[in-house]
Jmol script that loads the backbone (N, CA, C; Angstrom):
load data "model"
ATOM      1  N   UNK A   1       0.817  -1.182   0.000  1.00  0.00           N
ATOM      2  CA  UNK A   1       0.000   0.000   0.000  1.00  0.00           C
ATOM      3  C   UNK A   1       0.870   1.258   0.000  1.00  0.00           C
ATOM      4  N   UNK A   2       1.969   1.441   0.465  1.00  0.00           N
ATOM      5  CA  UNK A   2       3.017   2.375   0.527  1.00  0.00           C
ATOM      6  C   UNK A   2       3.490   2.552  -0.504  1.00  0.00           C
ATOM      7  N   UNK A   3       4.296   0.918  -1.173  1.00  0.00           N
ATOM      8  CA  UNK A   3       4.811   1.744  -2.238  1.00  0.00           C
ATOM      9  C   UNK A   3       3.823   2.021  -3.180  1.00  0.00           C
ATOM     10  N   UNK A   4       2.558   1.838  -3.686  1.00  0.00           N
ATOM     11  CA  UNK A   4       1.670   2.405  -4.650  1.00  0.00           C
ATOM     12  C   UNK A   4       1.485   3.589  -3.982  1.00  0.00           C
ATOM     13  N   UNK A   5       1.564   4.373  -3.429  1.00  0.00           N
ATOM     14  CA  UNK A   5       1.068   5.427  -2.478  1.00  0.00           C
ATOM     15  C   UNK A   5       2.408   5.927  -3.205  1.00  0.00           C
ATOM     16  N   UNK A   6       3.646   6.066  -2.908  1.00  0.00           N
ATOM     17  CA  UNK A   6       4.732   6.236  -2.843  1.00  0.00           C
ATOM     18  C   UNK A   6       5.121   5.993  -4.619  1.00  0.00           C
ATOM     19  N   UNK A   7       4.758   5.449  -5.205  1.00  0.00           N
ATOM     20  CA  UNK A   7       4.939   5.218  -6.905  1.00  0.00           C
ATOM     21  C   UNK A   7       3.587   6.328  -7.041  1.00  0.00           C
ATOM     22  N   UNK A   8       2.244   6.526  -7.177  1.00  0.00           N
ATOM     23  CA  UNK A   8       2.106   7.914  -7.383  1.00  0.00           C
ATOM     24  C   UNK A   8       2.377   8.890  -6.891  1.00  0.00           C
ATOM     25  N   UNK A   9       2.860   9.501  -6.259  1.00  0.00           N
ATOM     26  CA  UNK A   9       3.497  10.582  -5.773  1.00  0.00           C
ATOM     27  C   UNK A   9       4.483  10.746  -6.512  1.00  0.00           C
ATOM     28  N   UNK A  10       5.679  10.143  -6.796  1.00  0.00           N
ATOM     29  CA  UNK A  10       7.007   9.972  -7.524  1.00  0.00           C
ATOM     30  C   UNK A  10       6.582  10.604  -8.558  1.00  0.00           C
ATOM     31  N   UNK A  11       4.831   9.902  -9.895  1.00  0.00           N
ATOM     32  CA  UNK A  11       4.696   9.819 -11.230  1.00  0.00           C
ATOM     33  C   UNK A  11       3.693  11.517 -11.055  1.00  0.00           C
ATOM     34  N   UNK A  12       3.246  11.303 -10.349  1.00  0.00           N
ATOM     35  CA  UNK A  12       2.074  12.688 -10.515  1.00  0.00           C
ATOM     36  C   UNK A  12       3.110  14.078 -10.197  1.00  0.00           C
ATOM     37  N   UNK A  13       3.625  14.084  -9.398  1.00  0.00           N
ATOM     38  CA  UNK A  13       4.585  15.711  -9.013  1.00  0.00           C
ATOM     39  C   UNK A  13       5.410  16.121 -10.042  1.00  0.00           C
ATOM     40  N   UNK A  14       6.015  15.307 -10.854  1.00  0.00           N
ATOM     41  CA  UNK A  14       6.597  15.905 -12.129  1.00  0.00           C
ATOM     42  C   UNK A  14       6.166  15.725 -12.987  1.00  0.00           C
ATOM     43  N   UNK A  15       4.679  15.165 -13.608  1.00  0.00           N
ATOM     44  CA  UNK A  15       3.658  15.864 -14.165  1.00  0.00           C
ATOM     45  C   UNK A  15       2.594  16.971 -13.913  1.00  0.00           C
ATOM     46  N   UNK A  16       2.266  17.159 -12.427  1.00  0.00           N
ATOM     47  CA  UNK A  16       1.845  18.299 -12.207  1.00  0.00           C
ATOM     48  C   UNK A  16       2.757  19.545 -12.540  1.00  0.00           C
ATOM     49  N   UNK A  17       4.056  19.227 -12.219  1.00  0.00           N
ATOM     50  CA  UNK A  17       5.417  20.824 -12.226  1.00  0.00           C
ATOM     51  C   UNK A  17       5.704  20.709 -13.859  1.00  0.00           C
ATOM     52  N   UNK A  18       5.208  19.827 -14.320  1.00  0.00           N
ATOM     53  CA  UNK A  18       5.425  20.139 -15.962  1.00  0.00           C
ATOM     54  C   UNK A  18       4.311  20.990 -16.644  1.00  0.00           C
ATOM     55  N   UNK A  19       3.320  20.334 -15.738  1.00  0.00           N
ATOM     56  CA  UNK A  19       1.734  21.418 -16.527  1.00  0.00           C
ATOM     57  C   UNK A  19       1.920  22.316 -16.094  1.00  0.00           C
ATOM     58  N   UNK A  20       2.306  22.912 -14.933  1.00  0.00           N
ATOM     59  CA  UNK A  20       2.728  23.965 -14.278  1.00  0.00           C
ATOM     60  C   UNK A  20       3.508  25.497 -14.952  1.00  0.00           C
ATOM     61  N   UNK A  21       4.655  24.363 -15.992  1.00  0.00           N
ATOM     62  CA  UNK A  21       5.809  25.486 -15.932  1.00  0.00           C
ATOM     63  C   UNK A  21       5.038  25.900 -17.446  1.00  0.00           C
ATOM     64  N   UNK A  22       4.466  24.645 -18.789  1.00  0.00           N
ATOM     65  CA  UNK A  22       4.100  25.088 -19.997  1.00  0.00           C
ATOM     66  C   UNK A  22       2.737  26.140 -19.321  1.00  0.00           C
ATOM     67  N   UNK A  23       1.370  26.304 -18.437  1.00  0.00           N
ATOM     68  CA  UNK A  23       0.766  26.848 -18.442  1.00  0.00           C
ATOM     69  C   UNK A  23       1.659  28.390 -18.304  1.00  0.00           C
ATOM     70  N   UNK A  24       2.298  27.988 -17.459  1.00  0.00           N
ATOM     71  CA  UNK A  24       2.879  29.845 -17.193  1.00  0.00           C
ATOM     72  C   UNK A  24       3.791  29.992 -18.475  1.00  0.00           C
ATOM     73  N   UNK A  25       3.989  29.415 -19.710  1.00  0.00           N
ATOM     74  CA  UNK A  25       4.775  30.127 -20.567  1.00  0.00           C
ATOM     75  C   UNK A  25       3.556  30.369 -21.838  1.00  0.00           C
ATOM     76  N   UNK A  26       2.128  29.315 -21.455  1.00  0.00           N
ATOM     77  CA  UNK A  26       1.191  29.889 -22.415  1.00  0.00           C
ATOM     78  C   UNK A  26       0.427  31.194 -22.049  1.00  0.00           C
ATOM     79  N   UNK A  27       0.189  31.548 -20.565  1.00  0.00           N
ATOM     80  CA  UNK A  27      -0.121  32.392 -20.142  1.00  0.00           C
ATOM     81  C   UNK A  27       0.730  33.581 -19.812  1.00  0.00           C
ATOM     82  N   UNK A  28       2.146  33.573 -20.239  1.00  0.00           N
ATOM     83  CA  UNK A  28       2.877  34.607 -20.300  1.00  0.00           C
ATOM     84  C   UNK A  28       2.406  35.984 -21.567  1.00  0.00           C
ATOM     85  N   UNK A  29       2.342  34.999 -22.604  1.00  0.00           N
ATOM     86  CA  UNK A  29       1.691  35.929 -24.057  1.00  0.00           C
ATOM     87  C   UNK A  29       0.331  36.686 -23.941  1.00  0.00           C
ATOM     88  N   UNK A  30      -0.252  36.181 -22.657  1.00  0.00           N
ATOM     89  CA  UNK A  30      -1.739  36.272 -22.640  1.00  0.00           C
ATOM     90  C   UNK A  30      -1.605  37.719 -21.700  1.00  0.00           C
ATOM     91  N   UNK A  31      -0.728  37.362 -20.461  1.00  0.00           N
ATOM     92  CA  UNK A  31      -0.337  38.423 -19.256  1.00  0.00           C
ATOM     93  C   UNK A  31      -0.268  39.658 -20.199  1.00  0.00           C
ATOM     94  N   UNK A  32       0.569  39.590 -20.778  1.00  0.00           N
ATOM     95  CA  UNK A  32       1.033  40.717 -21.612  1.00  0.00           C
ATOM     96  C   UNK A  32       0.370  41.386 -22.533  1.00  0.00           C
ATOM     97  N   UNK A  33      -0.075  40.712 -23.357  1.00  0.00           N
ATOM     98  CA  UNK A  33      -1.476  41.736 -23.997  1.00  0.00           C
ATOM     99  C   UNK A  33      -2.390  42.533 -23.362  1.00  0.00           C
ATOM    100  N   UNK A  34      -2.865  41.823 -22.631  1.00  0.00           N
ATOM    101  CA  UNK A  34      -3.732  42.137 -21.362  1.00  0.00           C
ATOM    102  C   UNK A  34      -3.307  43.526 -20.491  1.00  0.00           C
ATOM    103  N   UNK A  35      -1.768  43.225 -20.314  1.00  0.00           N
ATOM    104  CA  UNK A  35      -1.192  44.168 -19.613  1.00  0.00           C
ATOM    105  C   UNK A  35      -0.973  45.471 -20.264  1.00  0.00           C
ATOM    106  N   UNK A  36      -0.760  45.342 -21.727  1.00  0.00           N
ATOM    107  CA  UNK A  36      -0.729  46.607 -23.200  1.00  0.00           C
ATOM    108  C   UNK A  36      -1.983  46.986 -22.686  1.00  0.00           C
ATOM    109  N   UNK A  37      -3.069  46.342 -22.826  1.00  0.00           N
ATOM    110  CA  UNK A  37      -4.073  46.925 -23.446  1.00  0.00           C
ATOM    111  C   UNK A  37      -4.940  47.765 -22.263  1.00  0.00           C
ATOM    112  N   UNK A  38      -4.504  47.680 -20.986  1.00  0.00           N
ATOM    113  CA  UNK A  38      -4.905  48.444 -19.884  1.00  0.00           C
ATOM    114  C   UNK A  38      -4.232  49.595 -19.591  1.00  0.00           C
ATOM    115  N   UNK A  39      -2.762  49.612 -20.345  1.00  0.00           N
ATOM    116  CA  UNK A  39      -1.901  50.375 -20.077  1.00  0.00           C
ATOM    117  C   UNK A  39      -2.487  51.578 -21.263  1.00  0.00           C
ATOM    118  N   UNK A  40      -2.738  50.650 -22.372  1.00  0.00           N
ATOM    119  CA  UNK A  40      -3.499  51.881 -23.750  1.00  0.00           C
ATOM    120  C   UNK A  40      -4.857  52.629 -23.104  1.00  0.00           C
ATOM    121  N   UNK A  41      -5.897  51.686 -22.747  1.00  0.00           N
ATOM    122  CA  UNK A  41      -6.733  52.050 -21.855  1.00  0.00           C
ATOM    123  C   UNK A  41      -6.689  53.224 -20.987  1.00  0.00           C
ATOM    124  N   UNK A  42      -5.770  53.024 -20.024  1.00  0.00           N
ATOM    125  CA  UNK A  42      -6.098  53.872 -19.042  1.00  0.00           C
ATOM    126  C   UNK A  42      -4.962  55.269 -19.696  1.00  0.00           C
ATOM    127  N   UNK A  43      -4.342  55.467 -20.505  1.00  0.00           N
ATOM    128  CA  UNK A  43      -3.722  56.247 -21.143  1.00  0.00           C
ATOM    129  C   UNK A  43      -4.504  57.059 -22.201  1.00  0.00           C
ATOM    130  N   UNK A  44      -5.636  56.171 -22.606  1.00  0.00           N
ATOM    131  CA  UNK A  44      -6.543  57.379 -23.683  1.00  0.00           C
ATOM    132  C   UNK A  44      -7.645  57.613 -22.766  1.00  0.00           C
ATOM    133  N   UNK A  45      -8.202  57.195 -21.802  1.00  0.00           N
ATOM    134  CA  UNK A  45      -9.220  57.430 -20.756  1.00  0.00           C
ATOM    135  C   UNK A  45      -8.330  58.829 -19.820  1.00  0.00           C
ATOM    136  N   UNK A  46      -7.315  58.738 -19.592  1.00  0.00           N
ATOM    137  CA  UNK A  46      -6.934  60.185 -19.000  1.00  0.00           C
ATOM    138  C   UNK A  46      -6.377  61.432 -19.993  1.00  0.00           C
ATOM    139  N   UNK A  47      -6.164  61.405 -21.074  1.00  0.00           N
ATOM    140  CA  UNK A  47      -6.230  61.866 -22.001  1.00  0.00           C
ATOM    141  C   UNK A  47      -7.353  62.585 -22.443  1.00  0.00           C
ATOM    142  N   UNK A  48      -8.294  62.285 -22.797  1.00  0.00           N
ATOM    143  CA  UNK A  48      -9.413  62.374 -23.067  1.00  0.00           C
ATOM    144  C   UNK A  48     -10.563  63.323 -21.684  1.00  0.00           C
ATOM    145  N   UNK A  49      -9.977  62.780 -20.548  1.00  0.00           N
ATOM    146  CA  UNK A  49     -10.259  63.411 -19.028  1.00  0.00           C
ATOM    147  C   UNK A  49      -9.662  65.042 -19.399  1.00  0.00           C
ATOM    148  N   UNK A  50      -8.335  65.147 -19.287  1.00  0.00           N
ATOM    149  CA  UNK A  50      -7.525  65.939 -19.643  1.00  0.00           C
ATOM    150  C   UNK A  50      -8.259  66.918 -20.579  1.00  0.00           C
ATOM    151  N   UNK A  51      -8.169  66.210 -22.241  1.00  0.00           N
ATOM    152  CA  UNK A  51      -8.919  67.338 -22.874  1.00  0.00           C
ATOM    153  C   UNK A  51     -10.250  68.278 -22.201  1.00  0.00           C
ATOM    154  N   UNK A  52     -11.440  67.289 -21.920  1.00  0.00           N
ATOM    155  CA  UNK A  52     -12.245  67.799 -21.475  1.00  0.00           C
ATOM    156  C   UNK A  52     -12.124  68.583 -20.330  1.00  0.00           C
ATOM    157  N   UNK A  53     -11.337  68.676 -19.631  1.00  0.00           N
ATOM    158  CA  UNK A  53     -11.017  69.471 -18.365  1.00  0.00           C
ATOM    159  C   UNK A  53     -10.565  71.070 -18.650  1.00  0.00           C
ATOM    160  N   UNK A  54      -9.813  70.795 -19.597  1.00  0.00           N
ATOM    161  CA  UNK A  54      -8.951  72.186 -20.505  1.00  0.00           C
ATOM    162  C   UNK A  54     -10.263  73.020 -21.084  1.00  0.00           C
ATOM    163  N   UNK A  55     -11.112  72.022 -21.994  1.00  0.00           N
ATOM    164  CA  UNK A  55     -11.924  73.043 -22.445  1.00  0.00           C
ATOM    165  C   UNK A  55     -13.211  73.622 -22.130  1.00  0.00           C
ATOM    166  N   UNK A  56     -14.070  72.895 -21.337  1.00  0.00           N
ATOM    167  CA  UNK A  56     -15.188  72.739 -20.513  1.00  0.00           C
ATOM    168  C   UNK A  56     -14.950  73.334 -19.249  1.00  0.00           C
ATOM    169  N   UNK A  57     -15.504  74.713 -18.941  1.00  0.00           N
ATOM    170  CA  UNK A  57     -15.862  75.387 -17.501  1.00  0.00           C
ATOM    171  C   UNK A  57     -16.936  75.446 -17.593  1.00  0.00           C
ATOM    172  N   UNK A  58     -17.758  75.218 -16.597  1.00  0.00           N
ATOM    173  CA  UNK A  58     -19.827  74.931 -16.434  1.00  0.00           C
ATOM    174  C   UNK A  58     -19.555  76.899 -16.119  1.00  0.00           C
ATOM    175  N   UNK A  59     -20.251  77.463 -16.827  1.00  0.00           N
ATOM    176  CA  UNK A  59     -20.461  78.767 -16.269  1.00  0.00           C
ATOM    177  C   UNK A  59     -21.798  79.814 -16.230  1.00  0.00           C
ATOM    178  N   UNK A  60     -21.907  79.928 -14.798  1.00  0.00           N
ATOM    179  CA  UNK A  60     -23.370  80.173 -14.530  1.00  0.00           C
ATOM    180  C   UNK A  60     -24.206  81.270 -14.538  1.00  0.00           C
ATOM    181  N   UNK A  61     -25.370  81.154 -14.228  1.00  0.00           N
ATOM    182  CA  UNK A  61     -26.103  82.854 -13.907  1.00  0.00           C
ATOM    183  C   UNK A  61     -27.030  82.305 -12.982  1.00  0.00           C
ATOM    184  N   UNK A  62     -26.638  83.369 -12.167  1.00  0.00           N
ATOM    185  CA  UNK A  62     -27.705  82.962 -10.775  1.00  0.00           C
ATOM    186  C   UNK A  62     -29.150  84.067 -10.703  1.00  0.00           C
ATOM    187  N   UNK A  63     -29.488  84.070  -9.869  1.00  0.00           N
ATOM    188  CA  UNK A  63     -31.302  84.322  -9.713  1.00  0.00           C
ATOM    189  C   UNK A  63     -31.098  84.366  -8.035  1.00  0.00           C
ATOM    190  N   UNK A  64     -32.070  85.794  -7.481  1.00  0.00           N
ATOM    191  CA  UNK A  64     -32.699  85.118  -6.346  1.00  0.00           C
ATOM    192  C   UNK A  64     -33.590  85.798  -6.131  1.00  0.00           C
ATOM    193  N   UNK A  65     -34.336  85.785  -4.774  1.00  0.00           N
ATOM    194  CA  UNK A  65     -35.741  85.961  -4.880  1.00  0.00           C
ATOM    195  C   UNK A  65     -35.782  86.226  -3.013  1.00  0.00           C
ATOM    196  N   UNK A  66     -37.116  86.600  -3.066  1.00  0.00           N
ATOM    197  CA  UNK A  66     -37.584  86.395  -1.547  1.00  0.00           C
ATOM    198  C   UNK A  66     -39.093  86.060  -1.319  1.00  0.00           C
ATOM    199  N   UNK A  67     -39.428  85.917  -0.691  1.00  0.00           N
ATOM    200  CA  UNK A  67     -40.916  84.969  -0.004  1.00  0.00           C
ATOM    201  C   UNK A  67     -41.317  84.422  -1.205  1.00  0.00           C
ATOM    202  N   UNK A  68     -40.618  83.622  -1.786  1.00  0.00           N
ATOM    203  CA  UNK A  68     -41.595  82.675  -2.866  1.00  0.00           C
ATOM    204  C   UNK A  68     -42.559  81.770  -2.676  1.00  0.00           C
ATOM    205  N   UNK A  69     -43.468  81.733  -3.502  1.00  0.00           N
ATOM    206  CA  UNK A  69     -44.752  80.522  -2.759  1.00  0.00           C
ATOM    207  C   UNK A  69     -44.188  79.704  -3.886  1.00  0.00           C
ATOM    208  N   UNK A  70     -44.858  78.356  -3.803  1.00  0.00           N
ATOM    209  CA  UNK A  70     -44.703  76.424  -4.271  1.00  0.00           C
ATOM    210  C   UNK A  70     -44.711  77.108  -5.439  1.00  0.00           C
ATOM    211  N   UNK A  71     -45.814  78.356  -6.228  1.00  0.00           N
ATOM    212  CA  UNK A  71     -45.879  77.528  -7.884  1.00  0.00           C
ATOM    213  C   UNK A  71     -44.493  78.660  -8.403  1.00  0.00           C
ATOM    214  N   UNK A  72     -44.249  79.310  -7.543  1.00  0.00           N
ATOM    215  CA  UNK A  72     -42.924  80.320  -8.395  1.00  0.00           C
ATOM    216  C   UNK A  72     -41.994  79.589  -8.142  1.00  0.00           C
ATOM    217  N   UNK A  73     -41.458  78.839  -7.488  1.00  0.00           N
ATOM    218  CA  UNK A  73     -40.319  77.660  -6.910  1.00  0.00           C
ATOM    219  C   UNK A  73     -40.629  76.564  -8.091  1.00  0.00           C
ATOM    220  N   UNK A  74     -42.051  76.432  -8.525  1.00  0.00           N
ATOM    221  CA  UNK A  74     -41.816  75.594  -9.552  1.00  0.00           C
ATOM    222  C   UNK A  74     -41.835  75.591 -10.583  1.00  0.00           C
ATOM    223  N   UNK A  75     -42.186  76.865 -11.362  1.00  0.00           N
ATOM    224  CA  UNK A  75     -41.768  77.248 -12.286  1.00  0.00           C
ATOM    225  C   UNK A  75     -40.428  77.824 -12.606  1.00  0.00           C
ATOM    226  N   UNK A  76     -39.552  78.200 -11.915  1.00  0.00           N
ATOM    227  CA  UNK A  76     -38.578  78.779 -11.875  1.00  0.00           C
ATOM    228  C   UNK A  76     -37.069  77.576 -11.861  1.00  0.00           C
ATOM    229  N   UNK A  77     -37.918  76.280 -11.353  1.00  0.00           N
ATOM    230  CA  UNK A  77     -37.572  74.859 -11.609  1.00  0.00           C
ATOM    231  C   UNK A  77     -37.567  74.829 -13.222  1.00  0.00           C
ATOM    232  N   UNK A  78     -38.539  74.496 -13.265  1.00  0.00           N
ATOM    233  CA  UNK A  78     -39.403  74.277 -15.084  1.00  0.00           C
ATOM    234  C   UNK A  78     -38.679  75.104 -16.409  1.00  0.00           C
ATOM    235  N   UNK A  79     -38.159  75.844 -15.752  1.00  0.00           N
ATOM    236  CA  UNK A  79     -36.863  76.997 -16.472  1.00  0.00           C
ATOM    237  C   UNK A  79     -35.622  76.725 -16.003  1.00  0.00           C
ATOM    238  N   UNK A  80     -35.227  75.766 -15.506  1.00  0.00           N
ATOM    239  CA  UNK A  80     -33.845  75.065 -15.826  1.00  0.00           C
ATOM    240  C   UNK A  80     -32.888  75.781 -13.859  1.00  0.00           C
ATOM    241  N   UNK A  81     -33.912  76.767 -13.712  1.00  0.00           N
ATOM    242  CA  UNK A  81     -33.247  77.245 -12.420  1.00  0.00           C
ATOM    243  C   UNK A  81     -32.713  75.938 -11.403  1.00  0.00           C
ATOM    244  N   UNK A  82     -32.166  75.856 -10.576  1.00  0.00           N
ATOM    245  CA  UNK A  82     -31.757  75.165  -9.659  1.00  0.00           C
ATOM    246  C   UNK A  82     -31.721  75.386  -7.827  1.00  0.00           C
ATOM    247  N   UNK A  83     -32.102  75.787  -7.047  1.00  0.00           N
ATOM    248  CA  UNK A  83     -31.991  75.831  -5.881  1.00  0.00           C
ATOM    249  C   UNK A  83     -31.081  75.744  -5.099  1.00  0.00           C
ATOM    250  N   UNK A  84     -30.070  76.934  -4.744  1.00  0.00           N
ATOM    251  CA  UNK A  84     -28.638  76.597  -4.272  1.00  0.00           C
ATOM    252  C   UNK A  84     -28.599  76.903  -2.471  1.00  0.00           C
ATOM    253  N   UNK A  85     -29.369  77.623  -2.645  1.00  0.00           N
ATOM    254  CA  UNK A  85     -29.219  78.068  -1.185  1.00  0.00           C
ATOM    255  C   UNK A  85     -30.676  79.014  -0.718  1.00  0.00           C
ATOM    256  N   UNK A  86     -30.946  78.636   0.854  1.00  0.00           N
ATOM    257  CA  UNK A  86     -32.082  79.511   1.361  1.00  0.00           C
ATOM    258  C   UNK A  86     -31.360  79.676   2.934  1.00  0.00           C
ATOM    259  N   UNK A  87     -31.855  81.123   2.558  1.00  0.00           N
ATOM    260  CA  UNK A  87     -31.290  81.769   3.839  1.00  0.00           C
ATOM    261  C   UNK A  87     -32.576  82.757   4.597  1.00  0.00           C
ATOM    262  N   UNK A  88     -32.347  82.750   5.827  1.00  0.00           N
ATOM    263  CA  UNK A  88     -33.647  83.328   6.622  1.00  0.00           C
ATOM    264  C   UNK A  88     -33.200  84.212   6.980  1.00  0.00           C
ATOM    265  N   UNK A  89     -34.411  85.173   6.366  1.00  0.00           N
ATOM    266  CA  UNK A  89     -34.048  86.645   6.110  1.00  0.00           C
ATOM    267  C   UNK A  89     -35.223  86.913   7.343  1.00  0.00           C
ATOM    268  N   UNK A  90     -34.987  87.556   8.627  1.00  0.00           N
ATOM    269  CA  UNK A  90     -35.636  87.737   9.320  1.00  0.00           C
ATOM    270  C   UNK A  90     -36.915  86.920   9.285  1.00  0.00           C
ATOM    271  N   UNK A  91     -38.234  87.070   9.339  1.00  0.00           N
ATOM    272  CA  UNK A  91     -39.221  86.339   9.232  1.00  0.00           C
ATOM    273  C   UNK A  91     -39.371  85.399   8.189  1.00  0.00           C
ATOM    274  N   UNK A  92     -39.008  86.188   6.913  1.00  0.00           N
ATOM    275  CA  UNK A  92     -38.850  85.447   5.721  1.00  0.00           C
ATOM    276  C   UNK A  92     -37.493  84.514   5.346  1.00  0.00           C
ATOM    277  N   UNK A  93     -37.476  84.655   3.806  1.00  0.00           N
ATOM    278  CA  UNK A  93     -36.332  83.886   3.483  1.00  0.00           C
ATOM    279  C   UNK A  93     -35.925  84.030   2.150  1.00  0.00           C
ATOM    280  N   UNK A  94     -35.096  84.182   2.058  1.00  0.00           N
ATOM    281  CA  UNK A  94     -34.152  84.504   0.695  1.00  0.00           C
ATOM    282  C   UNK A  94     -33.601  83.335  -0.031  1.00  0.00           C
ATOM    283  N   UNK A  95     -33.868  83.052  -1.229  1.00  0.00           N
ATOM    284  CA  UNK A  95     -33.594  82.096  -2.289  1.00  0.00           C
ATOM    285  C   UNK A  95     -32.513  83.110  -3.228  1.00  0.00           C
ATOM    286  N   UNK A  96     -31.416  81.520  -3.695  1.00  0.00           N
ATOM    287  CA  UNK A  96     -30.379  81.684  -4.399  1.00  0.00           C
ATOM    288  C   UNK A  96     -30.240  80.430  -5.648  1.00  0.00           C
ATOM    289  N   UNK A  97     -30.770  80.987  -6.586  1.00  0.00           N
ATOM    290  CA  UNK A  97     -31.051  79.838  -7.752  1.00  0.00           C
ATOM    291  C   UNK A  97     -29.843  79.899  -8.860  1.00  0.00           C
ATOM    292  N   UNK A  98     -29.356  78.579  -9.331  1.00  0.00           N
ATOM    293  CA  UNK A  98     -27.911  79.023 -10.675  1.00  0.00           C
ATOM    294  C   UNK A  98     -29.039  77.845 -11.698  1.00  0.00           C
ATOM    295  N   UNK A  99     -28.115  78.233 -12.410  1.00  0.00           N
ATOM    296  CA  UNK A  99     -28.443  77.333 -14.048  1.00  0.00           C
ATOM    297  C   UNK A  99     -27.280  77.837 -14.899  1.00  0.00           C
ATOM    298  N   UNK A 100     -26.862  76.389 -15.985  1.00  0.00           N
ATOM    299  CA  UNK A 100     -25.797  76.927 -16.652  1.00  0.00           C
ATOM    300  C   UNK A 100     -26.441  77.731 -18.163  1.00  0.00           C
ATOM    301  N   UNK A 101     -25.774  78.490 -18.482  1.00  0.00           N
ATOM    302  CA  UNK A 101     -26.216  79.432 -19.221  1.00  0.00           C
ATOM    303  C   UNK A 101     -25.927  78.920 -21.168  1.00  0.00           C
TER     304      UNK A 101
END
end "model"
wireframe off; spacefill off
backbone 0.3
color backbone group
C-alpha cells in the first residue's frame, strides 16, 4: 500500500510541475497583452479626461428671490433654475437659484 502510495506521488509531481511550468509560458503571451491593453486604456481614458477638463468650464447665472410661494419655486424649476441656497431673512427667506447658461 506504501509503495503504490509512494509510486504515485514519484509519477504525478513531475507531471503536475510540468503542466505547471508550460501553463505559465502559455499564459505569459496572454499576461502581456492584457497588460498593453490596460496600459493603452487607461492612457486614452486620462487623455481624453484631460482634454475635457482644458476646455469645458460649467459657467453660470444665478437668480434670487424672496418669499416665494410652491408655484414660483416651480416654475422657476421648469426653467432650468436650480436651488442653491435659502437663507432666513428675518421672518422670511431669501432664495439663491444658478443654471448653466
Amino acid at each position: 500500500m506504501d509503495n503504490c502510495l509512494f509510486l504515485y506521488i514519484v509519477n504525478i509531481v513531475p507531471l503536475a510541475t510540468r503542466r505547471t511550468a508550460s501553463m505559465k509560458l502559455l499564459n505569459r503571451p496572454v499576461a502581456v497583452v492584457i497588460a498593453l491593453f490596460l496600459v493603452v486604456l487607461l492612457t486614452w481614458t486620462a487623455f481624453s479626461q484631460l482634454q475635457k477638463g482644458q476646455t469645458q468650464h460649467p459657467v453660470w447665472e444665478y437668480h434670487d428671490g424672496a418669499n416665494l410661494q410652491i408655484k414660483e419655486l416651480n416654475d422657476l424649476g421648469a426653467q432650468g433654475w436650480e436651488l442653491t441656497t435659502i437663507v432666513p431673512y428675518g421672518t422670511d427667506y431669501y432664495y439663491v437659484f444658478k443654471r448653466r447658461q
